[in-house]
C-alpha positions as CSV (number, residue, x, y, z in Angstrom):
1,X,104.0,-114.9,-101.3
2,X,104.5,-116.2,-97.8
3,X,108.2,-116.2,-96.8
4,X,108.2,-117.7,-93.2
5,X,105.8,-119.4,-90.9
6,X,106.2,-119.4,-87.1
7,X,103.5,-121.7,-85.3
8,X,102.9,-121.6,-81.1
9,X,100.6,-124.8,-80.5
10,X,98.3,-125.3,-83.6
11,X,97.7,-128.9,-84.1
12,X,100.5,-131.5,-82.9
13,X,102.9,-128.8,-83.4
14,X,104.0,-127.4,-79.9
15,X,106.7,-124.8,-81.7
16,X,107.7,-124.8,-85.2
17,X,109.5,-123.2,-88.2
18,X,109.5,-122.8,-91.5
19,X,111.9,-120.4,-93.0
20,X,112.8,-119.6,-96.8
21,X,109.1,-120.8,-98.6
22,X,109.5,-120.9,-102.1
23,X,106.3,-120.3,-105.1
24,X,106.3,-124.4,-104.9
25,X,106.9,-126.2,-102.0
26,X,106.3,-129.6,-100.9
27,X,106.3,-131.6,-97.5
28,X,106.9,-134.8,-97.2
29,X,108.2,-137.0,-93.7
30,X,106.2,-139.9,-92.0
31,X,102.7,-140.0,-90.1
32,X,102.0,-137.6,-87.6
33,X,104.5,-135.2,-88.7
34,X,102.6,-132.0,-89.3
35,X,102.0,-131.7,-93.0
36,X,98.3,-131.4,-93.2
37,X,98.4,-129.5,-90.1
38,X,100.4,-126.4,-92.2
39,X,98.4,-126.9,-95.0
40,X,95.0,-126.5,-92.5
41,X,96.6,-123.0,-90.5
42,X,98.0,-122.1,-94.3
43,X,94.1,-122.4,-95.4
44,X,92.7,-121.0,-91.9
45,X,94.9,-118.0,-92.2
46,X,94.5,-117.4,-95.7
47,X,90.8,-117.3,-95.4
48,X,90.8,-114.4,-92.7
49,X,89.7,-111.4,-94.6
50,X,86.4,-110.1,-93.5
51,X,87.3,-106.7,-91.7
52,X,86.1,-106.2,-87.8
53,X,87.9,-104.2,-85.2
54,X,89.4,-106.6,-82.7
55,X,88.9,-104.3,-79.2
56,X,90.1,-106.1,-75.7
57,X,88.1,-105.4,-72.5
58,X,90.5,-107.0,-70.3
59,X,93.6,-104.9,-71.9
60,X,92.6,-100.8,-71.3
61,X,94.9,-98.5,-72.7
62,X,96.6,-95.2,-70.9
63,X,93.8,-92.9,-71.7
64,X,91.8,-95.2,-69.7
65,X,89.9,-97.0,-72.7
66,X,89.9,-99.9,-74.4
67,X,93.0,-101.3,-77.0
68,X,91.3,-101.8,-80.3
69,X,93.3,-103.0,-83.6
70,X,92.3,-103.4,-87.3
71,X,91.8,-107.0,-87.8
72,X,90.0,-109.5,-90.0
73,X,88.4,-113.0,-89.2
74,X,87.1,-116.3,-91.4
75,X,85.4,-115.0,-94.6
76,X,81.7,-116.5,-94.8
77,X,82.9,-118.7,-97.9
78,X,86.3,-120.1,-98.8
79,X,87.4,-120.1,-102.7
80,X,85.0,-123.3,-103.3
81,X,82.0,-121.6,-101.5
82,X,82.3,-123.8,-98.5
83,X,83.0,-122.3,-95.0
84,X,86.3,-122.6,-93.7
85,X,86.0,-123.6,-90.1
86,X,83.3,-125.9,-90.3
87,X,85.0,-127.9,-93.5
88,X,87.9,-128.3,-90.9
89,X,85.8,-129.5,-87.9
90,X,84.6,-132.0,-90.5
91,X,87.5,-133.2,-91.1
92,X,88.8,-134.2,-88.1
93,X,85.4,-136.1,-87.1
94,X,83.4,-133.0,-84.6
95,X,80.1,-131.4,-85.2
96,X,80.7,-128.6,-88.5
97,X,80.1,-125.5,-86.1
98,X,80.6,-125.3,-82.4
99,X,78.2,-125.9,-80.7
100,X,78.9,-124.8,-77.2
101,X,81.1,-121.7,-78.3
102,X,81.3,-119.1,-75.9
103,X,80.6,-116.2,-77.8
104,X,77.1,-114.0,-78.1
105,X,76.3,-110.7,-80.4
106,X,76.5,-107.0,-78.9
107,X,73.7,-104.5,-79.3
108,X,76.4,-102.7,-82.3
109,X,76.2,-106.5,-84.4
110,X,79.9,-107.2,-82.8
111,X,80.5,-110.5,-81.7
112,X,81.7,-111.2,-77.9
113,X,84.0,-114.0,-76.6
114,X,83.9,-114.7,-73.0
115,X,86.4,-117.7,-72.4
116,X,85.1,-117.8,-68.7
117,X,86.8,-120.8,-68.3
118,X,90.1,-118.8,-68.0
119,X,91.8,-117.6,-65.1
120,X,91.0,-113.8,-64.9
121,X,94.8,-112.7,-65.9
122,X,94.7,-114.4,-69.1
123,X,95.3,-112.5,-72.4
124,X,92.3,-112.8,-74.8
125,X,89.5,-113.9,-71.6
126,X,87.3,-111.4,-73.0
127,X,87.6,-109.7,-76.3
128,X,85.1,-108.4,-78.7
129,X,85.2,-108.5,-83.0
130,X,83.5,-105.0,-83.8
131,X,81.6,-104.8,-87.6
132,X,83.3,-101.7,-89.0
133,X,80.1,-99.4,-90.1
134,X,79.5,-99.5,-94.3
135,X,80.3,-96.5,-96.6
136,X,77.2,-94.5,-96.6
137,X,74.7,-96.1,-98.5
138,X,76.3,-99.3,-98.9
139,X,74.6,-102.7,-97.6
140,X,76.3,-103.5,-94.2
141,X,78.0,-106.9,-95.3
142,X,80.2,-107.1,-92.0
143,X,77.6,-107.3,-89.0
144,X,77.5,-110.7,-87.2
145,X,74.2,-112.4,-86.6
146,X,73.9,-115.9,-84.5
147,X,74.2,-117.6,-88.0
148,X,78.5,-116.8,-86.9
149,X,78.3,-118.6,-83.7
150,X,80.2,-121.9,-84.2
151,X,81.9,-120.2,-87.3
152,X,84.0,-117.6,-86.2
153,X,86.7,-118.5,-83.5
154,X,89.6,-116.7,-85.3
155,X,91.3,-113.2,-85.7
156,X,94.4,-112.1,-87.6
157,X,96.4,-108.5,-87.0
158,X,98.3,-107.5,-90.0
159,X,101.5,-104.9,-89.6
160,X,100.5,-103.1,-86.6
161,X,102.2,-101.8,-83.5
162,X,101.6,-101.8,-79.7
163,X,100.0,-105.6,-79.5
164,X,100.3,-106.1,-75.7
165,X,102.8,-108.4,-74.3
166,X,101.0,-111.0,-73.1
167,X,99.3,-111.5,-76.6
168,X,102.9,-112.2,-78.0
169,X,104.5,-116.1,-77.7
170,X,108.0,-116.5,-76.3
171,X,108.6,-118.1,-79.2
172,X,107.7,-115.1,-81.7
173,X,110.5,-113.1,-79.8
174,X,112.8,-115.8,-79.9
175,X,112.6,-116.2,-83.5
176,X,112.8,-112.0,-84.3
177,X,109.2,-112.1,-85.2
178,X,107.6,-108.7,-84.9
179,X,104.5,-107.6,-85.6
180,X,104.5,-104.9,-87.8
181,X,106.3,-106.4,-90.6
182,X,104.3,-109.6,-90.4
183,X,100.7,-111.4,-89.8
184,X,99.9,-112.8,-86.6
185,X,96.4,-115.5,-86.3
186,X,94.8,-116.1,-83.4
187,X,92.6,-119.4,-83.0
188,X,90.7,-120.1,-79.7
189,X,88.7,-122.6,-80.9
190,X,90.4,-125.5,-78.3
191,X,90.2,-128.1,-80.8
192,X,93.1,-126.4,-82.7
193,X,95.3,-125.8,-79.5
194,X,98.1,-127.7,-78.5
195,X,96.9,-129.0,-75.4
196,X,100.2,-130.3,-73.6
197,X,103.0,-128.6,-71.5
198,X,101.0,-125.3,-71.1
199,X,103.8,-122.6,-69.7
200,X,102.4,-119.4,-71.1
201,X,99.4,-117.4,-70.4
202,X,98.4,-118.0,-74.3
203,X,98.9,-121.3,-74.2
204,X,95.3,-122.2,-74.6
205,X,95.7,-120.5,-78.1
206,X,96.9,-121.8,-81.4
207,X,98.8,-118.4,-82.7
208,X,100.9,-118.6,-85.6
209,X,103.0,-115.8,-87.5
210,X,103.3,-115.5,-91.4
211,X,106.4,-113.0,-93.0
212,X,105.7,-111.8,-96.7
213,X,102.7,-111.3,-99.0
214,X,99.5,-113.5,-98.0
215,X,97.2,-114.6,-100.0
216,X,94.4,-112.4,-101.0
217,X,91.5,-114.3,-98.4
218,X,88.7,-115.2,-101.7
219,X,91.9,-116.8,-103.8
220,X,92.9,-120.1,-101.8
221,X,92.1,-123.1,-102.6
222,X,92.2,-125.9,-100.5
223,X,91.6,-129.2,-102.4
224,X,91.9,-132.7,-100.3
225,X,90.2,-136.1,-100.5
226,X,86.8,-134.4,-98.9
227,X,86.6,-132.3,-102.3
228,X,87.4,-135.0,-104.1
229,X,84.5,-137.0,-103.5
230,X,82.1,-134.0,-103.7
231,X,80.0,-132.1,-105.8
232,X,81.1,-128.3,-106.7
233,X,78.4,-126.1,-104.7
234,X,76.2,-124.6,-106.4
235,X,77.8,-121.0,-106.1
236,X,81.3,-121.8,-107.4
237,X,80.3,-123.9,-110.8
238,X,77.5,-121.0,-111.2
239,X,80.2,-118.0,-111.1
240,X,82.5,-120.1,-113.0
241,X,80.5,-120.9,-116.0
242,X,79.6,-117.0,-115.7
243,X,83.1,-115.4,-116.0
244,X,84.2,-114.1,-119.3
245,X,85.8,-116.8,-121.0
246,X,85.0,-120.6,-121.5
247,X,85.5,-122.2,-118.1
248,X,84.0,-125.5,-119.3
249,X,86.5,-125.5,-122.7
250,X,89.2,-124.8,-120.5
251,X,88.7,-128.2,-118.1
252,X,88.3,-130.2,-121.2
253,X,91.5,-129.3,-123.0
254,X,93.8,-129.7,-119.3
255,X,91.9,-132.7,-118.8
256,X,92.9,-134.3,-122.4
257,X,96.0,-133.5,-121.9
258,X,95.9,-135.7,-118.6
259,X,93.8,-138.3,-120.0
260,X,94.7,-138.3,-123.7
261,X,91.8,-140.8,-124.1
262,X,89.5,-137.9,-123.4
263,X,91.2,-135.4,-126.0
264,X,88.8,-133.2,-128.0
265,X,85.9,-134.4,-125.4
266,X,83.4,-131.4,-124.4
267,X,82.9,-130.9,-120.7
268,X,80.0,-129.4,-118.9
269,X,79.1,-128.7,-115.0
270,X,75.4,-129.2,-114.8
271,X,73.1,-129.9,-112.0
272,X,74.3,-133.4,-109.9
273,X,72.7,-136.4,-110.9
274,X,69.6,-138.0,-108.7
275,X,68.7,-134.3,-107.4
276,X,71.5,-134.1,-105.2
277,X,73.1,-130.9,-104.0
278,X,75.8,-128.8,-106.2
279,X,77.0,-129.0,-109.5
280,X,78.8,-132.5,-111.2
281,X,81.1,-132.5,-113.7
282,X,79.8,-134.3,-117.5
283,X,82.3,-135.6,-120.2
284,X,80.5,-135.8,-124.2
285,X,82.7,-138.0,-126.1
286,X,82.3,-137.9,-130.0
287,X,79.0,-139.5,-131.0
288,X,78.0,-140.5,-127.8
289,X,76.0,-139.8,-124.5
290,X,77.4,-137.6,-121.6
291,X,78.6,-139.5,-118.6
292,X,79.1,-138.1,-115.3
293,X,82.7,-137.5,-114.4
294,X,82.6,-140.2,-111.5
295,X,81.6,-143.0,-113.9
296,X,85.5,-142.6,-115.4
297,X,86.6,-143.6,-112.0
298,X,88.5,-142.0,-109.2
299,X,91.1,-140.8,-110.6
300,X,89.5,-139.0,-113.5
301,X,87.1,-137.6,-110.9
302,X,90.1,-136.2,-108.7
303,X,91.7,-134.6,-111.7
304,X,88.6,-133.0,-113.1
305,X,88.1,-131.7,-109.5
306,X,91.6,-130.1,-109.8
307,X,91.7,-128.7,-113.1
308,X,88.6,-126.8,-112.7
309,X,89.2,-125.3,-109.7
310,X,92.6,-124.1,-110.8
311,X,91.6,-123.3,-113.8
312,X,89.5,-120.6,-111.9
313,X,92.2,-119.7,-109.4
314,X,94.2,-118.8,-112.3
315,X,92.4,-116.8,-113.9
316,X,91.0,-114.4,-111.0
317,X,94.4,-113.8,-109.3
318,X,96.8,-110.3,-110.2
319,X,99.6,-109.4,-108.8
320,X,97.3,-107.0,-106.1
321,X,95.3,-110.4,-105.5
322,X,97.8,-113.7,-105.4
323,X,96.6,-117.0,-104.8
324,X,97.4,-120.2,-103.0
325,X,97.0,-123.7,-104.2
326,X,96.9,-126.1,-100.6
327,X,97.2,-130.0,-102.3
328,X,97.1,-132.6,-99.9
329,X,97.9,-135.9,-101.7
330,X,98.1,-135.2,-105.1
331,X,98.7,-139.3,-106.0
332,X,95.1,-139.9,-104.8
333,X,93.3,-142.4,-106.8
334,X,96.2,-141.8,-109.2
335,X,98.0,-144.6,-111.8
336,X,101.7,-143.1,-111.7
337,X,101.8,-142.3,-115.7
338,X,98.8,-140.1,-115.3
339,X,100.0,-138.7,-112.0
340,X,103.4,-137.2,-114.0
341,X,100.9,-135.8,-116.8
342,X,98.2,-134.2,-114.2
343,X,101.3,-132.4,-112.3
344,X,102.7,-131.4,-115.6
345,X,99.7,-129.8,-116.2
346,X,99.2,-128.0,-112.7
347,X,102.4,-126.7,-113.1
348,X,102.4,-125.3,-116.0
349,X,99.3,-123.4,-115.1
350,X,100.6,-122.0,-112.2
351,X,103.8,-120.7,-113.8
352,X,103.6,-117.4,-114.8
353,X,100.7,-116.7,-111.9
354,X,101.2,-115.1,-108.8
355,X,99.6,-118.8,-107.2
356,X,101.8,-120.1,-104.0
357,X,101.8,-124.1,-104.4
358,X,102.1,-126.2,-101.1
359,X,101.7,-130.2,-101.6
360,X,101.7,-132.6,-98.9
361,X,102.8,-136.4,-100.4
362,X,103.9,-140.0,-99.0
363,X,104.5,-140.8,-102.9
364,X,107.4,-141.9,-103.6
365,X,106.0,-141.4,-107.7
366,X,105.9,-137.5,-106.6
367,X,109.6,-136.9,-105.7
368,X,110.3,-138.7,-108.6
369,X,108.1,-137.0,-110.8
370,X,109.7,-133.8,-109.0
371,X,113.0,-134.8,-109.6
372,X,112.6,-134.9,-113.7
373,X,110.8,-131.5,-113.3
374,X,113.5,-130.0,-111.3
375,X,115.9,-131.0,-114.4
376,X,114.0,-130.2,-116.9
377,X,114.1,-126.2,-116.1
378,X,116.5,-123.6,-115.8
379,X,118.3,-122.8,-112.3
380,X,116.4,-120.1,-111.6
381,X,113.5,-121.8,-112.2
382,X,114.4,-124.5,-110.2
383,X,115.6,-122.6,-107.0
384,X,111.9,-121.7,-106.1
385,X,111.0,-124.6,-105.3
386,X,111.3,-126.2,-101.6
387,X,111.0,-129.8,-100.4
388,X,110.7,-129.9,-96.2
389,X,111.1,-132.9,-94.6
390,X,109.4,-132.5,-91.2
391,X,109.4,-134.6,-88.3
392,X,107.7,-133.9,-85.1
393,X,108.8,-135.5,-81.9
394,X,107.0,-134.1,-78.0
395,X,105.4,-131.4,-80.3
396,X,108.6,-129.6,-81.9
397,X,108.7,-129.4,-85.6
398,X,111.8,-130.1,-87.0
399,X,112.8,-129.7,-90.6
400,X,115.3,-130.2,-93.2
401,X,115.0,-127.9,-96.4
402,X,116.0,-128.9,-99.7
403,X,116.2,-126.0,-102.1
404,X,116.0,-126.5,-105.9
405,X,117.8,-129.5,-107.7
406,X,119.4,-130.7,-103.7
407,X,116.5,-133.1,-103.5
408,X,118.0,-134.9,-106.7
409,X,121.0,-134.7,-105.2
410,X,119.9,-136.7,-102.2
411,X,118.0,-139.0,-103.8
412,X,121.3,-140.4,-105.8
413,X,123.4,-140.2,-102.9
414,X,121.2,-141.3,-100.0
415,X,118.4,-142.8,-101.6
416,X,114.4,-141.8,-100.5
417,X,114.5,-138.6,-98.5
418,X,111.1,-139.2,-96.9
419,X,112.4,-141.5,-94.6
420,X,115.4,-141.7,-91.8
421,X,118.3,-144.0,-91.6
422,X,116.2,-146.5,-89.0
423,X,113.0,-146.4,-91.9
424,X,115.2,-147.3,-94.7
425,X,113.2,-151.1,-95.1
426,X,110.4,-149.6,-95.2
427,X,110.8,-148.0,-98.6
428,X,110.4,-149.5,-102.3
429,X,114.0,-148.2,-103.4
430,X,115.7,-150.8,-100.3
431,X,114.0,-153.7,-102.5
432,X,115.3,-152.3,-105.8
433,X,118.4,-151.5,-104.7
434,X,119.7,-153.3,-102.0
435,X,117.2,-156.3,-101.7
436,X,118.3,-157.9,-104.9
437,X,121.8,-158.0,-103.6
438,X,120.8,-160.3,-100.6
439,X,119.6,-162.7,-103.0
């Protein structure tokens, strides 16, 4: 699993740290702090997998040639079949693929980036991604066509040696990052950039470092209000229901224990309803009709949504091939009661699977539901989980870790650890606890 994360410029976050990750982890701290940024570069570098050979015009080597590295970039199709960068775009309100990005194909089915914008001595100006040939006889799956363009716009080196200076953040050397025991990601797409105080020649680059096992790049799954409210493509619920055990009697028996209402239900994934595109989710209750999943509501819609992709997650990862689980806002849509029960149940079927958990809350419900958890289990079990507060002032992430049973601890001494001293009315507890005593 990932151990550390070191971030120059992705997002809001100028610089920023995160040291000591845990199997579970989750990040809580006000608006605007950075938590669904990490969970986006967590899901942008976890989906770099598809091998090319990154090779740098502007950087020759001694011999007089070209530096070239072993590198990877976005896979075509996350976990959930949907493609990585352009579900990101979407998110934050621009066109799904880039439309102006500088890049064209070479006459070996490479891609070439020309930031001509650049001044001349900037690292990364011009750069080709090479497709590595196929095994003889072997379909060649890695060639770029202009179907890429828009698509593509990252890079990540994994352990290697010799990356030039100027590719390598002050930061990163501050911090005793070095590349050939960890991960480096390059984004150049400029939406992603920090675009403030530039002071370094890759300042127009969002770079972050990971330390420790990623994720293998077809096992993460990324699952926020945008899923949600979807349909399952096509792809995913049609490789699901074709893996070799009952996907479908699976959901239903997590999904009753969320819902005890629906226990003993049968669940299907069929075609959506009204010929829309992808694949819905259809609850049979004894004796009667099926109903599509969204007629139950939000909430049951959210759930299902989690449970069956999960469900999948865990059973395609190993030990060769771990997974990550990126939640952003698990209380969505959700009554508390049924909140505790639904992360129960994801927690339990993460537990003995090499799955790396990250959450992102503003619940209040969560840390409590996190703090009865946290005491239900042994020590051991316990101390790997993580709780980052994060807060994020001119760009520079700060955080406070608490490890294990500490945020229990805080919680009876100091009352809600998502906010600071000045924030204190703002939370529920300052009615409960202090409120009454003004009366």
């Amino acid at each position: 699993m990932i151990e550390r994360l070191v971030i120059h410029r992705f997002r809001g976050i100028r610089e920023g740290v995160l040291d000591e990750l845990g199997k579970i982890n989750f990040l809580i701290g006000p608006n605007n702090s950075g938590k669904t940024a990490i969970l986006e570069m967590l899901y942008l570098g976890g989906t770099s997998g598809r091998p090319v050979h990154l090779i740098l015009d502007d950087v020759p080597a001694e011999e007089g040639e070209n530096v070239a590295f072993q590198a990877t970039t976005s896979v075509r199709a996350d976990f959930l079949r949907l493609e990585p960068l352009p579900r990101l775009r979407g998110r934050h309100g621009y066109n799904k693929r880039w439309a102006d990005a500088p890049v064209s194909l070479t006459g070996e089915g490479g891609l070439e980036v020309n930031l001509a914008t650049l001044e001349r001595n900037t690292p990364l100006r011009v750069f080709r991604l090479g497709s590595p040939l196929p095994e003889w006889g072997l379909r060649d799956k890695t060639r770029f066509y202009k179907k890429d363009f828009g698509v593509v716009a990252l890079f990540s080196i994994n352990r290697q040696e010799g990356i030039p200076r100027g590719l390598t953040p002050i930061l990163f050397g501050e911090k005793g990052i070095r590349a050939e025991n960890s991960r480096w990601h390059y984004l150049w797409d400029p939406v992603w950039a920090y675009k403030w105080e530039r002071r370094e020649l890759v300042d127009h680059l969002a770079i972050w470092a990971e330390e420790g096992q990623s994720p293998a790049s077809d096992k993460v799954l990324f699952f926020d209000f945008h899923v949600a409210t979807e349909h399952f493509t096509a792809e995913f619920a049609r490789w699901a229901k074709n893996l070799p055990w009952d996907w479908e009697e699976e959901v239903g028996n997590h999904l009753g224990r969320v819902f005890p209402e629906l226990e003993g239900a049968k669940v299907r994934v069929d075609d959506a309803p009204e010929g829309q595109k992808g694949e819905a989710g259809y609850i049979r209750l004894a004796n009667k009709g099926r109903i599509v999943i969204d007629q139950f509501g939000d909430g049951a819609r959210h759930a299902f949504k989690v449970l069956a992709g999960l469900a999948v997650l865990c059973e395609t990862v190993d030990e060769e091939h771990p997974g990550m689980f990126l939640w952003e806002d698990p209380e969505l849509f959700m009554h508390p009661a049924t909140l505790g029960r639904l992360l129960d149940t994801v927690i339990d079927m993460i537990a003995d699977k090499p799955i790396q958990l990250f959450v992102t809350t503003q619940s209040l419900e969560v840390l409590a539901w996190l703090v009865r958890y946290l005491d239900s289990v042994t020590k051991a079990q316990a101390n790997q989980t993580r709780v980052f507060r994060l807060s994020l002032a001119d760009g520079m992430l700060s955080t406070r870790m608490f490890v294990g049973r500490g945020i229990g601890s805080w919680f009876r001494l100091f009352g809600d650890p998502r906010l600071s001293g000045e924030d204190e009315m703002a939370s529920p507890l300052y009615y409960l606890l202090v409120g009454q005593e003004e009366v």
